[in-house]
C-alpha positions as CSV (number, residue, x, y, z in Angstrom):
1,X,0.0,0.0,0.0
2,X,2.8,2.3,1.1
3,X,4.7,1.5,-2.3
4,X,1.3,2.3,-4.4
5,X,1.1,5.0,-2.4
6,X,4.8,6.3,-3.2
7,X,4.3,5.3,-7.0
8,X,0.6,7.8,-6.6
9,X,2.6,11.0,-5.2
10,X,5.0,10.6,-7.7
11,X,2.5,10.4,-10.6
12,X,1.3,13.3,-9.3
13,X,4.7,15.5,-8.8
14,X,5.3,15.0,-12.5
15,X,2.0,15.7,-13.7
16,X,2.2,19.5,-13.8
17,X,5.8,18.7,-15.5
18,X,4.7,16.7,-18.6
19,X,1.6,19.3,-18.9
20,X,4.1,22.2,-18.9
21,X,6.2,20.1,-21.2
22,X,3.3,19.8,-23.9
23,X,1.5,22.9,-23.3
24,X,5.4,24.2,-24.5
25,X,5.5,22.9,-27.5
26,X,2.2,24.7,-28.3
27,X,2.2,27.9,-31.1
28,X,1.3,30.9,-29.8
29,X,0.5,34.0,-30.8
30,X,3.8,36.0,-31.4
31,X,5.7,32.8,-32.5
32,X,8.1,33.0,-35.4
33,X,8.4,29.7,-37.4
34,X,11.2,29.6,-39.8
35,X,11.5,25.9,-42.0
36,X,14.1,25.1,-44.5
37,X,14.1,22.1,-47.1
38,X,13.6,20.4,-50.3
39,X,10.6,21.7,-52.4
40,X,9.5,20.3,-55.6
41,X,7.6,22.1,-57.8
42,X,5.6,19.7,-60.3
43,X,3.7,21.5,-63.5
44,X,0.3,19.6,-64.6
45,X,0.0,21.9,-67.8
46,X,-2.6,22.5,-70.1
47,X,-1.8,24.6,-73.0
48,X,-4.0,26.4,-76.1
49,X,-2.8,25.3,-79.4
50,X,0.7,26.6,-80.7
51,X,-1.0,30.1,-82.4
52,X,1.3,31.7,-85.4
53,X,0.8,35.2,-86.3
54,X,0.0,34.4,-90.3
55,X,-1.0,30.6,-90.0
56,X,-3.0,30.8,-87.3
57,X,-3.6,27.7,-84.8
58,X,-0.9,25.1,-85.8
59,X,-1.9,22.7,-83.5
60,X,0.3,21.2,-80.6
61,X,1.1,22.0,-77.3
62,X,3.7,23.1,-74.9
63,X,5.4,21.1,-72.1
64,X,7.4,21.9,-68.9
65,X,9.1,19.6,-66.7
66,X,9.3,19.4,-62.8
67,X,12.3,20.8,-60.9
68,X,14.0,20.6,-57.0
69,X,15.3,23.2,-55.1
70,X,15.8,25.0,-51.8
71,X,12.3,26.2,-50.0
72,X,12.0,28.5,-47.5
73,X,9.1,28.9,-45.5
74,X,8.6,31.9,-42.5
75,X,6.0,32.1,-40.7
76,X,4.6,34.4,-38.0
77,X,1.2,33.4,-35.5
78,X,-1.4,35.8,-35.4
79,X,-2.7,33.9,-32.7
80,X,-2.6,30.7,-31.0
81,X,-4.6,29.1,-34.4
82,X,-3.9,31.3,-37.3
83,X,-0.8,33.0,-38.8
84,X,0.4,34.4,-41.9
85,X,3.0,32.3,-44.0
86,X,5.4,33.1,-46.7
87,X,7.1,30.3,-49.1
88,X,10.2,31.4,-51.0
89,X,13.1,28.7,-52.7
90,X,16.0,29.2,-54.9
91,X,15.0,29.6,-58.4
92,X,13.3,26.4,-60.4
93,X,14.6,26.0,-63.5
94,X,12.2,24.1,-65.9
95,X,12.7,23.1,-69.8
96,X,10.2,24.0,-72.0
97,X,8.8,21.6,-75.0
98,X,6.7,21.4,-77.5
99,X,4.7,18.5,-78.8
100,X,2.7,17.7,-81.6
101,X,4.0,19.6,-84.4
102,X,6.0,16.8,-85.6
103,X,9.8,17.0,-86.5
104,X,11.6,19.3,-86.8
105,X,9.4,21.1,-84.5
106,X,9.2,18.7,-81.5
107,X,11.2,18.8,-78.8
108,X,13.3,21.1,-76.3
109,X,12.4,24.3,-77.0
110,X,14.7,25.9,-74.3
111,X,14.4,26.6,-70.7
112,X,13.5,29.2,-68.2
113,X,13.7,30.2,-64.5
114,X,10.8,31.0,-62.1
115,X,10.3,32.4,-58.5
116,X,7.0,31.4,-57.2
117,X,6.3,33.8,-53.9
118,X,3.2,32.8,-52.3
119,X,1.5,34.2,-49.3
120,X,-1.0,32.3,-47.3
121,X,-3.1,32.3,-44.1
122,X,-2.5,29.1,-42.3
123,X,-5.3,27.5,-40.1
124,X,-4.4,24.7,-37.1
125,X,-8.1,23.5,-36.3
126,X,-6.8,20.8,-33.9
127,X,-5.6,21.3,-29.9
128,X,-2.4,23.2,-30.0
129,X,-1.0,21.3,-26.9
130,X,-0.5,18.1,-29.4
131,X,2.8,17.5,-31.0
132,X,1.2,16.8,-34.5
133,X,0.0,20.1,-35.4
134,X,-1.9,19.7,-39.0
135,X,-3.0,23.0,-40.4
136,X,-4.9,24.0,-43.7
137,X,-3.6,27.4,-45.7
138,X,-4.7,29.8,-48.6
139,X,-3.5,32.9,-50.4
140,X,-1.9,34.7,-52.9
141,X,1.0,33.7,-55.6
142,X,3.3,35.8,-57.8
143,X,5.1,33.8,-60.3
144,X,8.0,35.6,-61.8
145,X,9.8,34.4,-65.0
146,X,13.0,34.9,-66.4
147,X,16.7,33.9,-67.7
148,X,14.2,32.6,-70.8
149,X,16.8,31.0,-73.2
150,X,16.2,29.0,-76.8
151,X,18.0,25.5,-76.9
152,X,20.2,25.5,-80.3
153,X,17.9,22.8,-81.8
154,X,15.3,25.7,-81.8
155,X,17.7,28.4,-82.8
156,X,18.8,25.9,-85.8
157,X,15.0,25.4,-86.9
158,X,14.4,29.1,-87.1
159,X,13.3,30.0,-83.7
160,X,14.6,33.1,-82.6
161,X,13.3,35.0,-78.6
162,X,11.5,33.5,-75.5
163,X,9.7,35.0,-73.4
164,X,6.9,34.2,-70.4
165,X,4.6,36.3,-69.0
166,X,4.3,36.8,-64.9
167,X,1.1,35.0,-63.4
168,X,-0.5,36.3,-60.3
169,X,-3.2,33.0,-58.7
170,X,-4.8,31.7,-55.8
171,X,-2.7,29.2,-53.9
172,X,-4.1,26.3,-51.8
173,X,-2.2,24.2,-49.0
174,X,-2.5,21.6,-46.5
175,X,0.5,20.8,-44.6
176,X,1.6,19.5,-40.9
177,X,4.1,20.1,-37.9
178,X,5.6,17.6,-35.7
179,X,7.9,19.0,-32.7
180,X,10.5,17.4,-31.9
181,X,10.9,19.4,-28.6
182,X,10.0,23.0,-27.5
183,X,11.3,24.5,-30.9
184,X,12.5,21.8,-33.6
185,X,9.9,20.6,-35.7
186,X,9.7,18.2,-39.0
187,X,7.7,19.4,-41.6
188,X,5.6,18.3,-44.8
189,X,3.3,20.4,-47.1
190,X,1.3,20.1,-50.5
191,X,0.0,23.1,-52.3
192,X,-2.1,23.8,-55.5
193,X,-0.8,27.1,-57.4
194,X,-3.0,28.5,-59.9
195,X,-0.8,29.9,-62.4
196,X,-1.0,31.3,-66.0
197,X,1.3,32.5,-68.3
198,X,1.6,33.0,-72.2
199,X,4.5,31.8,-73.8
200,X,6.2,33.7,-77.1
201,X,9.0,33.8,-79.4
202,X,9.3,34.1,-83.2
203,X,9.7,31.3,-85.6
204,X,11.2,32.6,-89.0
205,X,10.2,35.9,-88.2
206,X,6.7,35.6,-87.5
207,X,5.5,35.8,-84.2
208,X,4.5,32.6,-82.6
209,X,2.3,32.5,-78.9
210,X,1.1,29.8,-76.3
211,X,-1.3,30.1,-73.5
212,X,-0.3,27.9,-70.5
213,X,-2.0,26.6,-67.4
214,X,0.8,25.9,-65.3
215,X,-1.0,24.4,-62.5
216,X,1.4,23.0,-60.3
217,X,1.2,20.6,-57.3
218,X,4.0,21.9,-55.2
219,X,5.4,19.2,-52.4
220,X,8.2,20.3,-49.8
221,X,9.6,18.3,-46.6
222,X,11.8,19.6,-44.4
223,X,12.7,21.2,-40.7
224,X,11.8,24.1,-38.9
225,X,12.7,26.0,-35.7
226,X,10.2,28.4,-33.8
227,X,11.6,31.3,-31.9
């Protein structure tokens, strides 16, 4: 009885400990999050046909490939539920096709860079006092193209000039903590970016236009720190 007793009072002395221990690995208000790793960002496009200034619609579309890079993600809690979160990376580099025209035409068509800022308000819906700390986000993407460049195949079949217009889009994300301790965390989100852009360059002379639905699913894992 005395040991049960013993075993009770200690129970209870550590109690208020593991409580304080959890309730510390809660976000509050006033948090900063800061997360750092891999981000892929994966284009499911859907393009117009190829249009040429004096032909008209050849046909075809374009392509663009996935890329890997560096993501950054900052983060700042409104309050103990909500914050506002901003995803940056190192530039993605993606090559360009086009399919459907046949040869010569098919094929690399060159490459090009993108930054895709987005800016989101992030929801955690479940009880902040739990390690795994799911949360749901939305907002606002700027995609910013550049270092647009022909491949030499092009340049040999007449091609001449790339260009991409910047795409503003809603952003979607779901995405999940788990702490580690009191401030290290793991990391995984997925996001849905809504972005459009119109291709152009010149074949020949003649001015030659694509409209693009990038679309991409964007996945990143990684760790994170909150001061």
């Amino acid at each position: 009885m005395a040991r049960t007793l013993s075993r009770l009072s200690a129970a209870l002395l550590l109690a208020p400990a593991l409580l304080a221990a959890s309730v510390a690995q809660a976000h509050q208000a006033g948090d900063i999050i800061v997360r750092a790793g891999a981000v892929t960002v994966d284009p499911h496009e859907d393009s117009s046909g190829i249009k040429h200034a004096v032909a008209g619609n050849l046909g075809g579309k374009a392509t663009l490939d996935s890329d890997t890079q560096l993501g950054l993600n900052f983060a700042y809690m409104l309050t103990d539920s909500v914050g506002i979160e901003l995803l940056a990376a190192t530039p993605f580099s993606h090559d360009v096709g086009v399919q459907g025209l046949g040869a010569p035409i098919d094929g690399k068509l060159g490459s090009i860079k993108h930054l895709p800022p987005t800016v989101s308000l992030v929801y955690y819906p479940l009880d902040n006092s739990s390690a795994f700390k799911p949360y749901v986000g939305a907002g606002v993407n700027f995609t910013w193209f550049f270092d647009e460049d022909l491949s030499s195949a092009a340049k040999d079949n007449g091609f001449s000039g790339l260009s991409l217009d910047n795409s503003w889009g809603l952003a979607a994300q779901i995405g999940a903590d788990y702490m580690l301790n009191d401030n290290w965390m793991v990391n995984a989100q997925v996001r849905y970016i809504d972005i459009d852009t119109t291709g152009k360059t010149t074949l020949a002379g003649d001015r030659v236009k694509v409209d693009v639905d990038v679309d991409p699913w964007v996945y990143m894992v990684g760790l994170g720190y909150k001061f």
